[in-house]
N, C-alpha and C positions, 0 to 999 in steps of 0.2 A: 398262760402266755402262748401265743402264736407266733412262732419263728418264723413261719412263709409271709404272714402280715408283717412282721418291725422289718423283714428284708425290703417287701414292697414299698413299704414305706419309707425304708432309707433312701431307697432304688426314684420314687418319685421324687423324694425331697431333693437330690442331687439333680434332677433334669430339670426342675425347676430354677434350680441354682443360676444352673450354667446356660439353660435359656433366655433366664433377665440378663446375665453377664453378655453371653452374644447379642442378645439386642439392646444390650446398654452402648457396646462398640461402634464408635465412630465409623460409618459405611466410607472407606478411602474416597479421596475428590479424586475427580477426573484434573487433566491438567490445566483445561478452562476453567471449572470452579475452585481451583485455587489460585490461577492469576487473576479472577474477575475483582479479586479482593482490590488490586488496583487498577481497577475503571475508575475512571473520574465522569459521572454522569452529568449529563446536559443541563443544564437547566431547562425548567419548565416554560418558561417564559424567555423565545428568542429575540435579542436585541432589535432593533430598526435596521433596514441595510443588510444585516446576515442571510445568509444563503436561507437559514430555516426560518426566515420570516417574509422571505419573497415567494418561497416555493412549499407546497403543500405535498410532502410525501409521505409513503403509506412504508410504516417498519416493515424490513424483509426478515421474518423470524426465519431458521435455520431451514424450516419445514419448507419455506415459500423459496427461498435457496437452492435444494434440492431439486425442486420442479423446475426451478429458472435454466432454459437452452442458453449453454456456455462452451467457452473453448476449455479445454481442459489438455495435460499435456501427456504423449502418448508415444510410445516406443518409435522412434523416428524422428517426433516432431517434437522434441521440447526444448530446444534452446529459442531464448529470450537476443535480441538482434538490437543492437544500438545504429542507426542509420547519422549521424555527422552529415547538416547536410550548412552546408554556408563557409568563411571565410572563419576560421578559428583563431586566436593567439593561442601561445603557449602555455597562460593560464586558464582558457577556456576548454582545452584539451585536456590538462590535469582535472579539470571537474567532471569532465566525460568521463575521464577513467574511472576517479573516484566512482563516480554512480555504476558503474557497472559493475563494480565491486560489493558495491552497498545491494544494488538488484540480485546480483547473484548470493550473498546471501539473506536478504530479504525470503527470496523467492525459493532458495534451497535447488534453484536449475543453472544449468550454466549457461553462462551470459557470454558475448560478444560484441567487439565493436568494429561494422564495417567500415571500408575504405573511404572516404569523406567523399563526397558528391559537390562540386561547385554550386553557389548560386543563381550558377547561368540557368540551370535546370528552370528557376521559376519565370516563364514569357510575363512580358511587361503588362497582359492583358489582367494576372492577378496580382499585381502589384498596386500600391497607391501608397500617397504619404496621409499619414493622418492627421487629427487637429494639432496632436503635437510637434509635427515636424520629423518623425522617424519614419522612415518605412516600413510598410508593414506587407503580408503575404497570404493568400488566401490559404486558410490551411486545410481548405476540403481540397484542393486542387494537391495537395500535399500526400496526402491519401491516397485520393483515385489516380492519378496519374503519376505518381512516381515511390510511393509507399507499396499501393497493391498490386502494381506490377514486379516489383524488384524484392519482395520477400521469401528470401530462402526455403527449400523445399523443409529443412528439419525445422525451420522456427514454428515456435507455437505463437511468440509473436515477435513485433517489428514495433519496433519504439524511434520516429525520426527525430533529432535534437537538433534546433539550429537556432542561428544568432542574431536572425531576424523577427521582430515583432508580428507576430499573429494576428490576426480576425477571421470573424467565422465567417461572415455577413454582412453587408455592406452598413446597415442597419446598427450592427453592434461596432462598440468602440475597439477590443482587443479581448482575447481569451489567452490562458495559460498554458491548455491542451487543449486537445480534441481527438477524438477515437471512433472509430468504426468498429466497433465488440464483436460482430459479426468477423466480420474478416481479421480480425485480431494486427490491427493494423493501428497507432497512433503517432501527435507530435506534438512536441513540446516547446516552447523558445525558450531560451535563459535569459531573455533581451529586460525583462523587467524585474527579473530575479536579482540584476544589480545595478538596477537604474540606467544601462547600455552600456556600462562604463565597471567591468570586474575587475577589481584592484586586490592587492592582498590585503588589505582593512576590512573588506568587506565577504571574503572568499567564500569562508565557513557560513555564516548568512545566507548567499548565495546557494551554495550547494546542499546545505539544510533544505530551501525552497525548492531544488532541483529534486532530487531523492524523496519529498513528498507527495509532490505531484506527479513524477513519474511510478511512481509506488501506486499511489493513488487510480492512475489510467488502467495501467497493468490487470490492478485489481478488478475494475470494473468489466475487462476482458473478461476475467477469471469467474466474471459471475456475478460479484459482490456490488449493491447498491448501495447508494448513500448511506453511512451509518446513522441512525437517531439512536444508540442505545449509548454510547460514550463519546467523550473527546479520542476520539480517533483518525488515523490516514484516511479513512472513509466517510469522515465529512464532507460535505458539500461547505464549496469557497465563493465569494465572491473579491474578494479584495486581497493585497499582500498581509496584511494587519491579520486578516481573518486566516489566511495559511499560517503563518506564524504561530496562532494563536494555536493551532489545532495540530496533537502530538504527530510526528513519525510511527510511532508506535498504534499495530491497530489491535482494538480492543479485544475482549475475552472472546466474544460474539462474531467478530472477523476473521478473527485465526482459527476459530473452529470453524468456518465455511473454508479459510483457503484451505486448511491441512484437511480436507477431508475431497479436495480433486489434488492437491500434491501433495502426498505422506510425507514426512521427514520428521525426524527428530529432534521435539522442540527442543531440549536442554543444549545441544549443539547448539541449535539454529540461534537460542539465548545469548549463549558463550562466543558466537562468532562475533555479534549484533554488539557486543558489550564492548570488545577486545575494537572494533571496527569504530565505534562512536569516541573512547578511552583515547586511540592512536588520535584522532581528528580533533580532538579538544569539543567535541559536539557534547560538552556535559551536562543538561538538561535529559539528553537523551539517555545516555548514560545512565543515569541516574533509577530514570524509569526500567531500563535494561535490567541492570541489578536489583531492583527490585522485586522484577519477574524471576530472575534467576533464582535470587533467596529463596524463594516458596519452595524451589526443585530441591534443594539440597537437604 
């Protein structure tokens, strides 16, 4: 018998052991591959009329992301700026707040809402009424002339909300937003968000489609294009039907592009988003929130 061999032998038998046992061990998920579990994926075949069946875009993988020139936010400049810009009621002001709440923790920066600007601001030369009868406002003249000149020195951006109906272009009917990425400068109306007409029946609704599509602008500042990889904030819309359709919540794939130009901490940023959606009766969203949340605990 060889006592240095049955040692060696022990001595192999054990590294072999605990080699399989180490690489039998589940490698930890990142915190995107463990919320991805719920993405709710597109279908492959988009409807008639849907944004992904009018328009031919090319997926931004993470990699394509990275390269993309973006504002990002930077010792100085990172608060987020709500511009009020029209004749408000006092329910139209409660849904301002609301979103700046929801942006700021959305976005994990802090938010503000400036001093309201009258409707005199827009000259009659970008006004027109449209086939329906409401007036509507040119919303690049929204931009360059009164957005990107009055944008605070610390904002990374300027988000202007008003209660006037939109168009881009004489050509189109009415848009939601519009944004200039560049200059980190957008605006939003809520004018269709409850038919012209916000009442308490329809508020949450309302403010649901407010906090998507400003979410959604924001985002696209921040870099991020059209999502094709889930039902996410980073869909492409063309209709209220089709906002609706398409969550608050953006996918695995978009929060690891925003949280990688604004770190924060998702399990907060979870916990805030739950507690925020819970208070508002928004429980659809809700729903999705605690979801994510589960996986962290």
């Amino acid at each position: 018998m060889n006592p240095g061999k049955y040692k060696f032998e022990s001595l192999l038998f054990y590294v072999i052991v605990l080699t399989l046992f180490f690489s039998c061990q589940k490698k930890k998920k990142t915190y995107f591959e463990a919320i991805s579990i719920n993405d709710v994926k597109l279908s492959t075949t988009p409807k008639p009329g849907s944004w992904r069946y009018n328009h031919d875009e090319k997926f931004q993988e993470f990699s394509d992301f990275q390269k993309t020139k973006k504002i990002m936010p930077q010792k100085g400049k990172n608060t987020i700026y709500l511009q009020p810009i029209g004749n408000f009621n006092n329910l139209q002001k409660k849904e301002i707040e609301l979103t700046k709440e929801y942006l700021k923790i959305y976005f994990q920066l802090e938010t503000k809402i400036l001093p309201d600007l009258s409707d005199t601001v827009f000259p009659g030369t970008v006004r027109r009424i449209s086939k329906e009868g409401q007036e509507q406002v040119l919303a690049g003249y929204v931009l360059d002339s009164i957005l990107i000149k009055n944008k605070p020195k610390d904002a990374v951006v300027l988000m202007g909300i008003t209660e006037k109906d939109l168009f881009p272009r004489p050509e189109w009917n009415y848009v939601f937003g519009f944004a200039s990425y560049d200059d980190g400068v957008g605006v939003t109306s809520i004018y269709r968000f409850a038919d012209g007409n916000l009442i308490n029946s329809n508020f949450n609704e309302s403010l649901l489609r407010l906090i998507k599509i400003s979410s959604h602008e924001i985002g696209h500042m921040f870099g991020i294009s059209h999502c094709l990889n889930a039902n996410c904030v980073m869909n492409g819309t063309n209709t209220l039907a089709e906002t609706d359709y398409h969550y608050a919540r953006a996918c695995s794939l978009c929060q690891r592009k925003l949280s990688s130009s604004i770190p924060y901490d998702h399990k907060k940023r979870l916990a805030e988003l739950k507690m925020f959606f819970e208070k508002h009766h928004l429980n659809s969203e809700l729903a999705r929130a605690e979801q994510d949340l589960n996986l962290l605990q």
